[in-house]
Each structure stands twice: as structure tokens, then as C-alpha cells.
N, C-alpha and C positions, 0 to 999 in steps of 0.2 A: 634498696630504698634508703635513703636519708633521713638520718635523725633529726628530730628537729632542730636541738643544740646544733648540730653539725652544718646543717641547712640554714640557720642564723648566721653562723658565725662564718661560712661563705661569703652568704648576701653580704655581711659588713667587708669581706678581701673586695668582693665585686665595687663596692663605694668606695676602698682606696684604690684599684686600679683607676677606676674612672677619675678622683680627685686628682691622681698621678697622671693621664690625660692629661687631663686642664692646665695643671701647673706646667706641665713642659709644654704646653703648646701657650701659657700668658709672658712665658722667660722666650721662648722663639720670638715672639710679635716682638719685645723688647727689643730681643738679640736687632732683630730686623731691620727695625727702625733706629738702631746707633750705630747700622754699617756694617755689623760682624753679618754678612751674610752666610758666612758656612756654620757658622755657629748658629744660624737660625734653622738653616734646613737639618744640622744636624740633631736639632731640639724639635721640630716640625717631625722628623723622623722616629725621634723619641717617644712624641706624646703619638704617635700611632700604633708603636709597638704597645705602651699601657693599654691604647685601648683594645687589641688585639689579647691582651692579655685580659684585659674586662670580658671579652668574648667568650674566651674559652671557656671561664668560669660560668659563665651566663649558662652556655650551653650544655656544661657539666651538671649542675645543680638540676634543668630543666632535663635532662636524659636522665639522671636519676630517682627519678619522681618529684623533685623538691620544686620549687616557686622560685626562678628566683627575681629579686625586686631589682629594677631600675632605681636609682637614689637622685635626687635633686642633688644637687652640687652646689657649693658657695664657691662668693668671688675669689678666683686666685689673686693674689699680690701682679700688681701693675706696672711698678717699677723696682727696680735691682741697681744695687753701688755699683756693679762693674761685671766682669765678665769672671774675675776670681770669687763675686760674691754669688755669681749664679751657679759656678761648682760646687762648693764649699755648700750652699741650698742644697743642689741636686744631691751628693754624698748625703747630706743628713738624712734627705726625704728618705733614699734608698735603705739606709740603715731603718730606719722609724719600717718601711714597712719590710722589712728584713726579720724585723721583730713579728709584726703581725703575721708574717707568713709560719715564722716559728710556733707560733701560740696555734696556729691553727693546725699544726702534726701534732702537737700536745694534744690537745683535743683529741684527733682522729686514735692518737694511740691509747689515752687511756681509754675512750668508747671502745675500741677495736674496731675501728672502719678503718680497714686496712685497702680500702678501694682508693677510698679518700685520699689515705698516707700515701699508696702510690701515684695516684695522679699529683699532689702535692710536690714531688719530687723533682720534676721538671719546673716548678717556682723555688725552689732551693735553691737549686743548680745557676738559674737565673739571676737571684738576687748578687750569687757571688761573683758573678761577669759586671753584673750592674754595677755592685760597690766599687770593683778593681778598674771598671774605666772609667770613674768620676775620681778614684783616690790618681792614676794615671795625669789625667788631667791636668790635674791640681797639681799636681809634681810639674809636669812641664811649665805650666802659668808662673808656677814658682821662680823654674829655671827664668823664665822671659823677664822676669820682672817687670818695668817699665818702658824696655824695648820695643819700642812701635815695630820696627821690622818682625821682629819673633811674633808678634801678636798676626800680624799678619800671615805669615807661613802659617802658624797655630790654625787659624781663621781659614785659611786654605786648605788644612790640613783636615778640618773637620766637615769642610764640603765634601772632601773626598770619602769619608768615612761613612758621611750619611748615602750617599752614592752605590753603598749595598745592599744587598736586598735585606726585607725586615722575615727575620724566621719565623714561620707558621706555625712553630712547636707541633 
């Protein structure tokens, strides 16, 4: 059974998974619509896995006796400087809920819901893949510079990436 504290402070991961959704799926329509199509499907790709990770948690809180709430969501941001400015977003966002995932084993351990902490485990793991292929990225962009060809391979390169299947944890 879930504490209430603990079951709170879920429901709020459960509202940034979903907000994490929206945002990579408002940067995809972007990507989209200026041409970078591998870079939209691989952001289309993206915001499925958030929600997929909204899932899990939905389903965790609700098998363990707790409630848990579907959140109303605000507008994501509509347009973006560029395709380095939508990494450079995506890294922050990931770091920001990098944090919130940390605060929420804080919790589990000082309560001792050590159920919690372990399921939690597989979002740790997670956030460190996430950060390391948006800092990835951003390195290549870098390398590209203003290179329309390298933008392009990049752009192709991340078709290819979105192209694998999304893990089910």
C-alpha cells in the first residue's frame, strides 16, 4: 500500500511524464513542418516513450492501492530558434526531470518504501540514456555547424534512430 506522501508525489512524476509527452510531440510538429523530417519522427518517437512512461507509473500507483490522477496539461511552447535550440530544450527538460525522479527515491528511502525505490530504478537508469543522447546530439550539431549537408545526414540519421522499436520497460 502506498503512502499518501508517496502516492502524491507519483501523481506529480505522472504530470511530468505527460508534460514530457506534449513537449516532444509540440518540438516534432515544429521539427515537421521546417523539413527536418527524421528529426520529427524521431521526437514523434520520443513523446511516445514519455507517454509510455506516464503509463507505467499510472498503472504502478493504481496496483498499489493508490489513485492515480490524470493531470490537465498546459500549452507547450510552439516554435523553437532551430534544431540546436530544440536539443539544448530537450537536455534541460531531461536534466529538470532527472531531478524530479531523484527527489522521488529520496522520498521512497527516507519512508522505506523500498517497493517504490525499486521500481523507481528502471526511471534512474532511463533518465541516464536520455541525458547522454540529447548531450550526443548536441555534440554532433556542434560538430555540423552550419553545414546544410551534415544537417541533412544528421536529419537522416535520426530517422533511422526513431526506426527502433520504443522499450516497454
Amino acid at each position: 500500500m502506498l503512502s499518501k506522501k508517496i502516492e502524491k508525489a507519483l501523481n506529480g512524476q505522472i504530470e511530468t511524464e505527460a508534460m514530457s509527452s506534449q513537449f516532444y510531440l509540440a518540438m516534432a510538429s515544429w521539427a515537421e513542418t521546417e523539413g527536418l523530417n527524421g528529426t520529427a519522427a524521431f521526437l514523434y518517437r520520443h513523446s511516445d516513450e514519455e507517454r509510455m512512461h506516464m503509463l507505467k507509473l499510472v498503472r504502478f500507483v493504481n496496483e498499489r492501492g493508490g489513485k492515480a490522477l490524470i493531470p490537465a496539461l498546459g500549452q507547450p511552447p510552439r516554435t523553437f530558434k532551430g534544431i540546436t535550440d530544440i536539443f539544448q530544450t530537450l537536455l534541460s527538460h531531461e536534466t529538470k526531470v532527472t531531478g524530479e525522479i531523484n527527489k522521488l527515491v529520496d522520498i521512497c528511502l527516507r519512508d522505506k518504501d523500498y517497493t517504490t525505490h525499486n521500481f523507481l530504478q528502471w526511471y534512474v537508469s532511463e533518465q541516464i540514456e536520455e541525458e547522454a543522447l540529447a548531450r550526443t546530439l548536441i555534440d554532433k550539431l556542434n560538430l555540423i555547424g552550419n553545414d546544410k549537408g551534415g544537417l541533412y545526414l544528421f536529419d537522416r540519421d535520426l530517422e533511422g534512430l526513431a526506426a527502433t522499436p520504443i522499450e516497454q520497460g
